[in-house]
C-alpha positions in Angstrom: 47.6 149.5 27.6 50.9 150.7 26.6 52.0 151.4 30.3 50.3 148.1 31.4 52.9 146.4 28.6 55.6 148.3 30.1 55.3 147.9 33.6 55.5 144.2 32.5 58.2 143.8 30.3 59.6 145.9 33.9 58.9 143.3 36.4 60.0 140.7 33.9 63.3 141.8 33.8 63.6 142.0 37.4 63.1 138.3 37.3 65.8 137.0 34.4 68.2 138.7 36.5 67.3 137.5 39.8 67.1 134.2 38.6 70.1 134.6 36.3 73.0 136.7 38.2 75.2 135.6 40.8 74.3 135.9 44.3 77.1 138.7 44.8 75.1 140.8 42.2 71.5 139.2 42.7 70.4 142.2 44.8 71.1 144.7 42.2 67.6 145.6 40.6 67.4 146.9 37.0 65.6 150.1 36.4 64.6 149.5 32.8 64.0 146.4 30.5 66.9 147.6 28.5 69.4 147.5 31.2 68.5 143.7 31.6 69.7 142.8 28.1 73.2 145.0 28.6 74.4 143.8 32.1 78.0 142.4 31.9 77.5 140.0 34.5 74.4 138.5 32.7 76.1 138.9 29.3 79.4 137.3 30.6 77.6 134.4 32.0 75.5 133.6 29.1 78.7 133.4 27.3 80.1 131.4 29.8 76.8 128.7 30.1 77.7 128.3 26.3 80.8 127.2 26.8 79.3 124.9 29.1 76.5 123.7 27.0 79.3 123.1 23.9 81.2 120.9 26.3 78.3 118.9 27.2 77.6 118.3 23.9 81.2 116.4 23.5 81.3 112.6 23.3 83.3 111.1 25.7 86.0 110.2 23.1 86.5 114.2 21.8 86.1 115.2 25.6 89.2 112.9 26.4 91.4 114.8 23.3 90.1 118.4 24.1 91.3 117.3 28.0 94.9 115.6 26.8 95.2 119.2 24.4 94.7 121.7 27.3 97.1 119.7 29.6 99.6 118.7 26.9 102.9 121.5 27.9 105.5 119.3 25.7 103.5 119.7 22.8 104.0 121.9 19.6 101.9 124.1 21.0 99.1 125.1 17.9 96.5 123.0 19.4 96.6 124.4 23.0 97.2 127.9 21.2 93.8 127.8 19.8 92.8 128.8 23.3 93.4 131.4 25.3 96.0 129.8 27.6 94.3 131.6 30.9 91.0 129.9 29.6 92.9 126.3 29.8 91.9 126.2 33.8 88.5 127.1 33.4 87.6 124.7 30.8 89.4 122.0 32.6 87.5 122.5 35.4 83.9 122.1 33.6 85.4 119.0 31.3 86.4 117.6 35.2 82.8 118.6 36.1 81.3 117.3 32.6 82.7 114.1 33.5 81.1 113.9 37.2 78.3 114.6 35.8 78.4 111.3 33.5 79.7 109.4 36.2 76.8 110.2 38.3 74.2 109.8 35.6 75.4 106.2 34.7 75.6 105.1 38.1 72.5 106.2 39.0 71.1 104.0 35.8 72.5 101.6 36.5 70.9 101.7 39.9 67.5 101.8 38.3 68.0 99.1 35.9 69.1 96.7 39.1 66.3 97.8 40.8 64.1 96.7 37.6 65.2 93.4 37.3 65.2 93.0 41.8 61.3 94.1 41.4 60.7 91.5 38.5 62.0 88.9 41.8 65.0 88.0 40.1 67.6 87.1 42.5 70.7 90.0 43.0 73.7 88.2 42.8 71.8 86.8 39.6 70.3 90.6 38.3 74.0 92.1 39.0 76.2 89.6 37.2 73.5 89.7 34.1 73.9 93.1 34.0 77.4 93.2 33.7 78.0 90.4 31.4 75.4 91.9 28.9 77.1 95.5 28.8 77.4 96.5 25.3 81.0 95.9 24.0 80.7 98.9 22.2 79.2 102.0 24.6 79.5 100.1 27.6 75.9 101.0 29.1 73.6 98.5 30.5 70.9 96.7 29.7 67.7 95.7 31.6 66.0 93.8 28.7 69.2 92.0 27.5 70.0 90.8 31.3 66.6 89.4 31.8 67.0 87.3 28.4 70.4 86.4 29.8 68.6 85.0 33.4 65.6 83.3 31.6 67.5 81.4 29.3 69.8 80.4 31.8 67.9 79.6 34.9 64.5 77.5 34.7 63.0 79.2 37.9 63.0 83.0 35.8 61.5 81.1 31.8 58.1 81.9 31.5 56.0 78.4 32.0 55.6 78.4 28.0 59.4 77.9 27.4 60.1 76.2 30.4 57.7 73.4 28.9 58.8 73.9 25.6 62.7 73.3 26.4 62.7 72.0 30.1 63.8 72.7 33.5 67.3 72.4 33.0 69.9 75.8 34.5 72.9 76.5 32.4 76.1 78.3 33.3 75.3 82.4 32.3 78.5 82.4 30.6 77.5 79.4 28.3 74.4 80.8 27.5 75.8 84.3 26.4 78.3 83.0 23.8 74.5 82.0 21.9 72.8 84.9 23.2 74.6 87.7 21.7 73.8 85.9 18.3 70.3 85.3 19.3 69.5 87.9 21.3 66.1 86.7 22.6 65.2 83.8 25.6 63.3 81.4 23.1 66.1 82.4 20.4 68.8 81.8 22.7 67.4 78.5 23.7 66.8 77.3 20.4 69.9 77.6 19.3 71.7 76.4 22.4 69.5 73.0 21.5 70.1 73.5 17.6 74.3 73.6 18.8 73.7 70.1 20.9 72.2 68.4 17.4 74.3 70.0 15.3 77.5 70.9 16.8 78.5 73.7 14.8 79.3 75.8 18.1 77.6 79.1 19.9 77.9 81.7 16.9 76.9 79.5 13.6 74.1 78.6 16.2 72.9 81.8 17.1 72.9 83.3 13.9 71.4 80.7 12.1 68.7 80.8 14.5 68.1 84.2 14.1 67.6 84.0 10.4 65.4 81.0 10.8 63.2 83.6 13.4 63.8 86.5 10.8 62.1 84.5 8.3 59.4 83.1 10.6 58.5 86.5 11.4 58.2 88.0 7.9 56.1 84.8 7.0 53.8 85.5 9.7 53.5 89.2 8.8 53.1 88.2 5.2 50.5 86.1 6.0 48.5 88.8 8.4 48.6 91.0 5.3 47.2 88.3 2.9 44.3 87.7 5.4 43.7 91.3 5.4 43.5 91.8 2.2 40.9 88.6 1.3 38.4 90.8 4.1 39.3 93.9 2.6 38.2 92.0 -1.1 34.9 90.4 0.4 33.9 93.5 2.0 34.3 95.5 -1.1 32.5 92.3 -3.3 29.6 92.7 -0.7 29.8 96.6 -1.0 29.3 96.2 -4.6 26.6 93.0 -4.8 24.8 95.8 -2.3 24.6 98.4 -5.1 23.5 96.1 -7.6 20.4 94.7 -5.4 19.7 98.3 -5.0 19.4 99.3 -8.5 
């Protein structure tokens, strides 16, 4: 058994390091377990992947300072000297490589987010500017559910048949609709307080967020409700429960 356990932890080994070296050094084959664990060009790169993990982990505003602090050379200098100045290269290659990386991943969401809203038939001249108009002010990123509240409440061909016969057929201008829409978030919302604004006049943002505490409230009343009804069955079930026992006895 003891052997069997060896032999294992041998081929193991062989393994992580093929999997885990460079390819000048891939062909170099451990004798022991022990050797795997004190290889300087595993050790080294370990070191190094945590480097690259710890940049990874920056948010784009402290990857920005940590790439303005390497490049700074008019500086005082006590930044920068916090790292090794023949390290400032390397890092600014994997913060350059970092940021690709991000680059790619948002495009690429992006991508799939158009693609959601071209596969629910909306038109993509339509699906595109949505999109872009309801990018958060704040992190920038996208938003498939906000664009497709956007293109309902603004075109009647996209509102579900309820709404459409609720508050008509008519198209607005997107641009219109999203000063109420980033108060009231939702199609029905949005539309409700575009029509609450045309009685009213109090303009897009009193609108919107009046409207959303009128559905705030209309939502806690329903849920309030839903848990009174639940709790009259609960009662009558635990009456009957009890009238039970007592025919029993």
């Amino acid at each position: 058994m003891m052997k069997s356990s060896k032999k294992h932890r041998w081929f193991a080994s062989q393994v992580a390091h093929m999997l885990s070296v460079s390819s000048e050094t891939a062909t170099y084959i451990f004798a022991t377990p022990r050797a795997s664990l004190t290889s300087p060009t595993l050790l080294i790169r370990q070191a190094l992947l945590t480097v690259t993990r710890e940049i990874s982990r920056l948010d784009n505003e402290a990857l920005t300072k940590l790439d303005t602090v390497l490049k700074d050379t008019k500086g005082d200098g006590i930044l920068q000297n916090r790292i090794d100045k023949h390290a400032h290269h390397f890092l600014l290659q994997e913060i350059a490589t970092e940021r690709k990386r991000r680059i790619d991943a948002k495009r690429e969401s992006e991508r799939r987010l158009l693609q959601q809203l071209i596969d629910k038939k909306f038109e993509l001249k339509h699906a595109e500017r949505a999109l872009e108009l309801t990018r958060s002010q704040a992190t920038g990123t996208m938003s498939a559910f906000r664009a497709e509240n956007l293109l309902q409440a603004t075109f009647a061909r996209y509102r579900p048949q309820e709404l459409a016969e609720t508050y008509g057929n008519k198209d607005f201008d997107m641009e219109f609709v999203l000063a109420y829409q980033r108060h009231a978030f939702y199609t029905e919302s949005t539309l409700r307080a575009i029509e609450l604004d045309m009685k009213e006049k109090i303009g897009p943002s009193a609108a919107g967020a009046k409207i959303a505490e009128i559905v705030a409230k209309e939502t806690h009343d329903r849920w309030e409700d839903l848990r009174k009804r639940r709790e009259f069955i609960v009662n009558v079930l635990e009456e009957n429960k009890m009238t039970q026992k007592i025919i029993e006895i």
